[in-house]
N, CA, C and O of each residue as an XYZ file, in Angstrom:
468
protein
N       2.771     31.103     10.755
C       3.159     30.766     12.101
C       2.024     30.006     12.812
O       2.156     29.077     13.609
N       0.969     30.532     12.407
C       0.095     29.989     13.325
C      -0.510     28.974     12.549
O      -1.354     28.428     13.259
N      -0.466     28.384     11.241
C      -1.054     27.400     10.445
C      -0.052     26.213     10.953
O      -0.529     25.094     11.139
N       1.290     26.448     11.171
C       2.746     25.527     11.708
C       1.983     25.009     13.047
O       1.845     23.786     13.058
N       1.308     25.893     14.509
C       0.983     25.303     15.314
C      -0.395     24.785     15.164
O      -0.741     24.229     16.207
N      -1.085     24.770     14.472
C      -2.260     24.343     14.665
C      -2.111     22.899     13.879
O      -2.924     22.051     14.245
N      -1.177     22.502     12.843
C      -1.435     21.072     11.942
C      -0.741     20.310     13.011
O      -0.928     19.147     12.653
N      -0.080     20.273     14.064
C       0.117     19.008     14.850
C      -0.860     18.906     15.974
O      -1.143     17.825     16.490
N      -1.437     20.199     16.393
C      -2.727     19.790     17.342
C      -3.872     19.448     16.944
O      -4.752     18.977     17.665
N      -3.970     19.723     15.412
C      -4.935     18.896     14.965
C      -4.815     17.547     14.526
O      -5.650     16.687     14.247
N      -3.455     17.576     14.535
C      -3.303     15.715     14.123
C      -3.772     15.099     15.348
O      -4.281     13.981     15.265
N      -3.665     15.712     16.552
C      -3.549     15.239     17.931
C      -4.546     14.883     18.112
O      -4.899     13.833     18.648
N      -5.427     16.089     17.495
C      -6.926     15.767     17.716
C      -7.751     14.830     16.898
O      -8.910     14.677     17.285
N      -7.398     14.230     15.927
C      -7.420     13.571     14.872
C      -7.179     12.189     15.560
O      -8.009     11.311     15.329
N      -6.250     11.941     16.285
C      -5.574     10.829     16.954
C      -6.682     10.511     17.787
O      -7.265      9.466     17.500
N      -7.194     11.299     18.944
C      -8.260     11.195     19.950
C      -9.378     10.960     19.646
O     -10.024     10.274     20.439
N     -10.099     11.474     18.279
C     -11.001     11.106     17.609
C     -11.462      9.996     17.275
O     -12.657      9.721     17.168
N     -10.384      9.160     17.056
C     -10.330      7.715     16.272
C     -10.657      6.662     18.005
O     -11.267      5.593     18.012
N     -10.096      7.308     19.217
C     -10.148      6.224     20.075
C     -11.448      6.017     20.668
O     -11.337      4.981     21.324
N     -12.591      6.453     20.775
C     -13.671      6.081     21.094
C     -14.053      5.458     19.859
O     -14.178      4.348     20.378
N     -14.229      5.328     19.126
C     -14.909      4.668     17.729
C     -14.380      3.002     18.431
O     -15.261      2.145     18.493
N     -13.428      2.759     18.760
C     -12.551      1.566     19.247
C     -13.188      1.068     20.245
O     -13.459     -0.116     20.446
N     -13.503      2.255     21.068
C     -14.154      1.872     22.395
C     -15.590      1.322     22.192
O     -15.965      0.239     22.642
N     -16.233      2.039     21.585
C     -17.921      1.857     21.135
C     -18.030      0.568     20.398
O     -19.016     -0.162     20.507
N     -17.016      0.302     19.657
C     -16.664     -1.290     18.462
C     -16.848     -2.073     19.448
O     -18.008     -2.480     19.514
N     -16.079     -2.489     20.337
C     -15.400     -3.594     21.128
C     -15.724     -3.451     22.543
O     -16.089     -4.388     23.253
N     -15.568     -2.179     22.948
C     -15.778     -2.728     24.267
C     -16.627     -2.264     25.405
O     -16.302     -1.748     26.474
N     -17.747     -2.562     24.933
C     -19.119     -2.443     25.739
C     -19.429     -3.364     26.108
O     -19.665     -4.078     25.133
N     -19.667     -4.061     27.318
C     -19.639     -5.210     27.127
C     -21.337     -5.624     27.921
O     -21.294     -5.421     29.135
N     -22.493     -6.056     27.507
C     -23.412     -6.433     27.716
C     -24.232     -5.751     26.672
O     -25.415     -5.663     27.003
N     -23.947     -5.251     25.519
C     -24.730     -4.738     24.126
C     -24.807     -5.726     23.262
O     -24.059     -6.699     23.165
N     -26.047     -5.357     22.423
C     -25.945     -6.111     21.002
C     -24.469     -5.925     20.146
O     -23.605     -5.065     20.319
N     -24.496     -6.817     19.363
C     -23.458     -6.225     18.261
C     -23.994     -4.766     17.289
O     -23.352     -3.739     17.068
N     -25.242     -5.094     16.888
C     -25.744     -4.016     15.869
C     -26.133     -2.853     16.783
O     -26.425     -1.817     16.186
N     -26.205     -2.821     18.436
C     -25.910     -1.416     19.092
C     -24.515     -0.750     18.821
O     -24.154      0.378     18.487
N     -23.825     -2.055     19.138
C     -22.494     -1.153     18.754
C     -21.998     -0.695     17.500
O     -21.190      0.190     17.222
N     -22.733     -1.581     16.721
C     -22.357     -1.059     14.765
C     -22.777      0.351     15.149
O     -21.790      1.083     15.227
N     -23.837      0.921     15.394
C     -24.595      1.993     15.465
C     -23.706      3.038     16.029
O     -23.238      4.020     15.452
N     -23.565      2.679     17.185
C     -22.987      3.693     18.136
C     -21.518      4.064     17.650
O     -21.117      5.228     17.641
N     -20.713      2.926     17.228
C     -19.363      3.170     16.533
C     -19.579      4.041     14.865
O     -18.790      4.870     14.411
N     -20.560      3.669     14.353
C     -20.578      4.353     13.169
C     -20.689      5.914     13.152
O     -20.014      6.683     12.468
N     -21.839      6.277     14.187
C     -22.041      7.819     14.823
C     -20.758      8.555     15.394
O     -20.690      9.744     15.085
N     -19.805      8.088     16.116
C     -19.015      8.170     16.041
C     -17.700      8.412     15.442
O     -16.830      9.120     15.950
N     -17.575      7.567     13.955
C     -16.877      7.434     12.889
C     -17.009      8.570     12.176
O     -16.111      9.335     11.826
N     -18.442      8.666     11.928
C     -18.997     10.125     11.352
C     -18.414     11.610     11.790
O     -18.042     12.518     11.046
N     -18.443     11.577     12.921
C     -17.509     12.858     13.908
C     -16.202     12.443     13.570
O     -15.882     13.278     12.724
N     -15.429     11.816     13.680
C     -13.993     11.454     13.304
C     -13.457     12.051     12.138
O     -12.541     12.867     12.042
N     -14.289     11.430     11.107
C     -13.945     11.731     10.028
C     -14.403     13.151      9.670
O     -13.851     13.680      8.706
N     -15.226     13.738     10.250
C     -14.973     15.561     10.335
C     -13.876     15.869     10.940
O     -13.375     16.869     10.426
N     -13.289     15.463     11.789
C     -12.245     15.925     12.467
C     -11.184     15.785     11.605
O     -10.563     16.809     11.321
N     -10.758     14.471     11.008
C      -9.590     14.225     10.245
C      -9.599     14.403      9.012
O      -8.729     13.806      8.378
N     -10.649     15.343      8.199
C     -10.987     16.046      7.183
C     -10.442     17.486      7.125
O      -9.796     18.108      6.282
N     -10.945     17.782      8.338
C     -10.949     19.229      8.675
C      -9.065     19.416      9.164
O      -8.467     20.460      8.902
N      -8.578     18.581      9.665
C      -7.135     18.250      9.675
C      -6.493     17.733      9.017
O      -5.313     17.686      9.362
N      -6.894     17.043      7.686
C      -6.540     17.195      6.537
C      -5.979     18.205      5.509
O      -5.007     18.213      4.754
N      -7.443     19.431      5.916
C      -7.464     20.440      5.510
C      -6.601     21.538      5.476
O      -6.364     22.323      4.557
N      -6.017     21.452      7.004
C      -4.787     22.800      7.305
C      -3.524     21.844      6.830
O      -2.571     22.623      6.822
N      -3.082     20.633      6.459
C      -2.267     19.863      5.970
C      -2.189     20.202      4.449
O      -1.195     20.644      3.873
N      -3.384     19.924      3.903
C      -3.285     20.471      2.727
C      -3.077     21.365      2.110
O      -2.698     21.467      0.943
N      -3.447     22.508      3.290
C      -3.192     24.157      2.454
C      -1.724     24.557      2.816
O      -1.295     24.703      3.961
N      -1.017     24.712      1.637
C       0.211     25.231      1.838
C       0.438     26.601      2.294
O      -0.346     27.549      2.346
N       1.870     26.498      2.665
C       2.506     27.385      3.610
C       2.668     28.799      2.625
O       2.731     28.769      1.396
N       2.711     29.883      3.369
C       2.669     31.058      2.506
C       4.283     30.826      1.971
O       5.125     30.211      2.627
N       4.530     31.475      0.596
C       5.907     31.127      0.141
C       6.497     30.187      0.160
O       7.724     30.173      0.258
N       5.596     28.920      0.048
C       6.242     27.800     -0.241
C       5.817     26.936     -1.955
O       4.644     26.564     -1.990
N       6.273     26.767     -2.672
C       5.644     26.338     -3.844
C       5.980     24.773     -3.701
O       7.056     24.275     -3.368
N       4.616     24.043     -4.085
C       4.209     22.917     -4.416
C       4.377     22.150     -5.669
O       4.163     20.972     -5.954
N       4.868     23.270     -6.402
C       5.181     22.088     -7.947
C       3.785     23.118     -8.862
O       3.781     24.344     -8.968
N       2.863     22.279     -9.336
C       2.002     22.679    -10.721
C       1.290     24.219     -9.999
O       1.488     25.321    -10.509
N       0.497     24.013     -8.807
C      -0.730     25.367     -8.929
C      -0.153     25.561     -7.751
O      -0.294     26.773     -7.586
N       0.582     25.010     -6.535
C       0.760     25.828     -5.486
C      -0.168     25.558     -4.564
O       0.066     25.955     -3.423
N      -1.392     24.849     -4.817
C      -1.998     24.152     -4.609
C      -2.062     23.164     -3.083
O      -3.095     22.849     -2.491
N      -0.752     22.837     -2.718
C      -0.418     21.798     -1.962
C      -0.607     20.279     -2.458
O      -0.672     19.819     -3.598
N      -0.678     19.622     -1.104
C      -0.776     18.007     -1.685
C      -2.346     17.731     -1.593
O      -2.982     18.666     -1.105
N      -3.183     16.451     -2.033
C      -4.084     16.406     -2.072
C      -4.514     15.888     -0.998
O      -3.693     15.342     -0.261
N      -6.344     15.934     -0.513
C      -6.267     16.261      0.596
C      -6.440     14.508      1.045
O      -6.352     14.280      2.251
N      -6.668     13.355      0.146
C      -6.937     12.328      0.394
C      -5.373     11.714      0.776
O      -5.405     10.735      1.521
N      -3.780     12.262      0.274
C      -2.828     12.000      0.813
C      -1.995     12.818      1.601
O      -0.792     13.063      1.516
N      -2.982     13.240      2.485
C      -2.455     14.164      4.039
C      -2.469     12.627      5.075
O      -2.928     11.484      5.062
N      -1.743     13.415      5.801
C      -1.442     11.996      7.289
C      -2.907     11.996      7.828
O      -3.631     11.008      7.713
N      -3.336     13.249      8.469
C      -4.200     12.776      9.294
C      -5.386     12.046      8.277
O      -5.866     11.014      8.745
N      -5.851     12.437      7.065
C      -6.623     11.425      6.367
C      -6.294      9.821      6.156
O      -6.908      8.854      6.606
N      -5.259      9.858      5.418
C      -4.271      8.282      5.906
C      -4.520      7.903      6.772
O      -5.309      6.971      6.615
N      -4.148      8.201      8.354
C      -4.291      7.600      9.645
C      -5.983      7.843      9.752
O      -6.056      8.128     10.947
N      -6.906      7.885      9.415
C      -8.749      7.855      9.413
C      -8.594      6.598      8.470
O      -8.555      5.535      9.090
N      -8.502      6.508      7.140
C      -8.647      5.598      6.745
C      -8.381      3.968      6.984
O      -9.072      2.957      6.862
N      -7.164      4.223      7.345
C      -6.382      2.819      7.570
C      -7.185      2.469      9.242
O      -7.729      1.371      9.364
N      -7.196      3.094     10.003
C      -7.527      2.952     10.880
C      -9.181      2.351     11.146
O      -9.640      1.553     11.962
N      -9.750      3.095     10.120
C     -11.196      2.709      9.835
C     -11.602      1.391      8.875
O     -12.706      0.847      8.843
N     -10.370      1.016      8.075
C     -10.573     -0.090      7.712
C     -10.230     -1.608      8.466
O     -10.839     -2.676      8.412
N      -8.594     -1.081      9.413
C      -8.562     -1.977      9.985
C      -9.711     -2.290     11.201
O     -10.199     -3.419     11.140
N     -10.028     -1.712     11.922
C     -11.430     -1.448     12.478
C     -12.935     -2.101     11.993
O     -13.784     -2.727     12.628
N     -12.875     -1.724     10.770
C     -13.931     -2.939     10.273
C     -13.536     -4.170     10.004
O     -14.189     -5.198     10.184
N     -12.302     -4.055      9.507
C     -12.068     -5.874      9.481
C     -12.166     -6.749     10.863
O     -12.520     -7.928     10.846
N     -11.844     -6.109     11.957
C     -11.770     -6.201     13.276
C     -13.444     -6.721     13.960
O     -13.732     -7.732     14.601
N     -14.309     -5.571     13.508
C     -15.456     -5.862     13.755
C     -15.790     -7.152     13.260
O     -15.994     -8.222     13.832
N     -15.798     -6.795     12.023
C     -16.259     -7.963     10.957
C     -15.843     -9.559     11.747
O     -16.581    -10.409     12.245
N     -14.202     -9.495     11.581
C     -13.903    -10.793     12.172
C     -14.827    -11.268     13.836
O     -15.178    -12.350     14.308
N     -14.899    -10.366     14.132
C     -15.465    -10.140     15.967
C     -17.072    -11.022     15.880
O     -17.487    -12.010     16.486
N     -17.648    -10.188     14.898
C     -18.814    -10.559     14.667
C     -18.986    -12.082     14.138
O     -19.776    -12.832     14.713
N     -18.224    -12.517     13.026
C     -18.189    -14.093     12.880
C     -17.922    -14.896     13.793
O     -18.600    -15.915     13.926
N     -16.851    -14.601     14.639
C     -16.388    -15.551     15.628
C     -17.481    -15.557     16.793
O     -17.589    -16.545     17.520
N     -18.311    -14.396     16.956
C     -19.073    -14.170     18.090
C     -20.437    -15.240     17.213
O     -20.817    -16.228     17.841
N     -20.928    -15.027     16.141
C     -21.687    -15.782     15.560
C     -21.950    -17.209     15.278
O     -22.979    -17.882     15.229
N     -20.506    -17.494     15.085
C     -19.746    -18.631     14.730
C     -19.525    -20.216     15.585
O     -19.976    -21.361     15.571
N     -18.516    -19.379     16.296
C     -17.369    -20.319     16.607
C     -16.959    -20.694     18.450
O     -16.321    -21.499     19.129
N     -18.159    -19.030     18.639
C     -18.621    -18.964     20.132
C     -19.792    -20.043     20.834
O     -19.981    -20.443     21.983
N     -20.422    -20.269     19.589
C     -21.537    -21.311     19.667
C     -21.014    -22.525     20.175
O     -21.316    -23.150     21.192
N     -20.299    -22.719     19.419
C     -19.843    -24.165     19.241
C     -18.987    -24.300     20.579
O     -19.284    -25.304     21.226
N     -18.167    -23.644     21.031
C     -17.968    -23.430     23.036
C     -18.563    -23.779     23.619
O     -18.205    -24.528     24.528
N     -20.188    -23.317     23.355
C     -20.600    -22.847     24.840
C     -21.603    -24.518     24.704
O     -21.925    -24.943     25.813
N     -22.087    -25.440     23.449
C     -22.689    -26.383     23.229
C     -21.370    -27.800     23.512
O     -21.748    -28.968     23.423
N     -20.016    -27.501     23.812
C     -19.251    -28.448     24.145
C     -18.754    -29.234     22.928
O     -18.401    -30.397     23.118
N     -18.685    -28.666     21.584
C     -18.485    -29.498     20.409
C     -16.783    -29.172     20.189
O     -15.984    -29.926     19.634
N     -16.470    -27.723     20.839
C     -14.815    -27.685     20.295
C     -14.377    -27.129     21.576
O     -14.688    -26.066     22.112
N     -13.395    -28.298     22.052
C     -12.684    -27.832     23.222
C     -10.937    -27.977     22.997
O     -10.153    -28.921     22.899
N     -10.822    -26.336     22.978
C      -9.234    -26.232     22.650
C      -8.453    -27.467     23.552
O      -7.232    -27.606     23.480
């Protein structure tokens, strides 16, 4: 009963976890980039305890419920709240990543008058 209420408030919490990492990435606005690599990564780090640890009550099966081979449950790398850390953390770096080229890049070339949309 009480493993039933706790895996959606920990997804919840899992969810909330992930939105400062977003915030610290992107939108600070008068920081270095490599402050914010920093500060978003420290961040990421706590997250991913959170959506581990909510992984965790996902993974452990329900009393009297059988799973197939050991009973075992599912594994803990294909629980939701791990899924939603990952994907989220990758799209997130691609995000950065792209952020950072264009800020490196293509921002230059703006502000020197060479490319005007």
């Amino acid at each position: 009963m009480l493993l039933e209420l706790l895996r959606p408030l920990s997804f919840f919490v899992s969810m909330l976890s992930l939105y400062p990492i977003m915030l610290k990435a992107f939108f600070v606005p008068g920081t270095r980039w490599e402050e914010r690599l920093v500060m978003a990564l420290l961040r990421m780090v706590f997250a991913a305890c959170i959506c581990f640890a909510s992984g965790i009550l996902y993974a452990r099966s329900a009393p009297g419920v059988s799973h197939g081979r050991s009973g075992s449950g599912e594994a803990l790398l294909s629980t939701l709240p791990v899924r939603l850390f990952l994907c989220a953390t990758g799209g997130m770096t691609l995000l950065f990543a792209l952020s950072w080229w264009l800020e490196a890049y293509y921002v230059p070339l703006l502000h020197q008058g060479y490319w005007r949309p």
